[in-house]
KOLLUMTOR-623831 format. One record per residue: residue in one letter; x, y, z of N, C-alpha, C, CB in turn. Coordinates in steps of 0.02 Angstrom, whole numbers, plus 50000, padded with zeros to 5 digits. Glycine has a CB too. Example, Ala and Ser with C-alpha at 12.3 -4.5 7.8 and 13.67 -1.06 7.14 Angstrom:
2
a506604971650390506154977550390506604983550390505654977650452
s506424988850354506844994750357506455000250394507044997050286
This chain:
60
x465355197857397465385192857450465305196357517466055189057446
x464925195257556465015195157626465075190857697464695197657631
x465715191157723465765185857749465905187557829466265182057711
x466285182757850466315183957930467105179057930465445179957988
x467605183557991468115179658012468235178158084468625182057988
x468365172758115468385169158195468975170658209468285160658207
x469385172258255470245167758300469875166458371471265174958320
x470055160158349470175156558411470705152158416469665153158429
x471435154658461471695152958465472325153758402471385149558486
x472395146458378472995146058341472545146758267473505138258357
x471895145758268471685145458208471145148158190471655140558193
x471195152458130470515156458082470005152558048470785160758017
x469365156258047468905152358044468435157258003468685149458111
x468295154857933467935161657908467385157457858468545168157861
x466915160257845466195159257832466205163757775465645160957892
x465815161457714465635168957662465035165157646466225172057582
x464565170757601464045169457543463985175657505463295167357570
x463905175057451463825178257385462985183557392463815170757316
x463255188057386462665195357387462005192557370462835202357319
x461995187057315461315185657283461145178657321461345184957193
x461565177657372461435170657416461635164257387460685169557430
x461995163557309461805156757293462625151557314461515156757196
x462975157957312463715154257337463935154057405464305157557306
x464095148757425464285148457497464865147857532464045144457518
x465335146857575465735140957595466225143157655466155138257529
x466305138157688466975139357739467505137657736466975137557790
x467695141957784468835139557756469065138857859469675153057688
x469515134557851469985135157924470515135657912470015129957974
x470965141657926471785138257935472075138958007472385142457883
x472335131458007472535131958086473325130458084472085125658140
x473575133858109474295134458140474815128858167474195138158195
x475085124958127475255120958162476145120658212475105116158114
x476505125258173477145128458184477175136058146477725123358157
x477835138558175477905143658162478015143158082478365146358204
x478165139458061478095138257971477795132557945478775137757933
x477165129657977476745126757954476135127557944476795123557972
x475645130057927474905128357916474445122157873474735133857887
x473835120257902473435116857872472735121157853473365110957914
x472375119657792471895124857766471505119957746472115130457711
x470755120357765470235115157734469805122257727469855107157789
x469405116557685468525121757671468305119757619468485130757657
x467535121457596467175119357563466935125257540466815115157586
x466565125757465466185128757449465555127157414466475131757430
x464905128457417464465127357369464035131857314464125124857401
x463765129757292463305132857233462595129457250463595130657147
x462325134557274461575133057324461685127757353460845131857288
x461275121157346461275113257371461925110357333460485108457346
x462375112957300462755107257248463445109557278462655108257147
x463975105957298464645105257321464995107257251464845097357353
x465145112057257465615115357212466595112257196465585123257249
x466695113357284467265112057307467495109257367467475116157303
x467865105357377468165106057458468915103157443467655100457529
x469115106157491470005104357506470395103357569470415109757483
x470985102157548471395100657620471985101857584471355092457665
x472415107057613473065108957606473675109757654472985113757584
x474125107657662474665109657722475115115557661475275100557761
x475335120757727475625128057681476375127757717475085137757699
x476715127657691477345125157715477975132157704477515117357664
x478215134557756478765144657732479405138557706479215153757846
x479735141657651480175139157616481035140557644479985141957549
C-alpha cells in the first residue's frame, strides 16, 4: 500500500492505493472531544465500492 496522511486541525485525513493500483480508498477521523471520535471512509476495487462506513470511537 502506499498512501498519504493530512492534519488539519482536529482531524486526519488519509488516502491509500494498492502497489498494483487496483485498491483504493479514504478514511477521516475527526475529533470530536477529548474521548470522542467519528471515522468515515470508503474503499474500492478499481470502479466497484468495496466498502464504506461511519463509526463514532468512544475511550471507555
Amino acid at each position: 500500500m502506499i498512501g498519504k496522511f493530512m492534519i488539519i486541525g482536529d482531524t486526519v485525513l488519509s488516502s491509500y492505493i494498492s502497489e498494483n493500483g487496483i485498491y483504493s480508498g479514504t478514511e477521516s477521523l475527526f475529533k470530536i472531544d477529548e474521548s470522542t471520535y467519528l471515522n468515515r471512509g470508503f474503499a474500492f476495487n478499481g470502479e466497484n465500492k468495496l466498502s464504506s462506513w461511519e463509526v463514532k470511537l468512544e475511550r471507555l
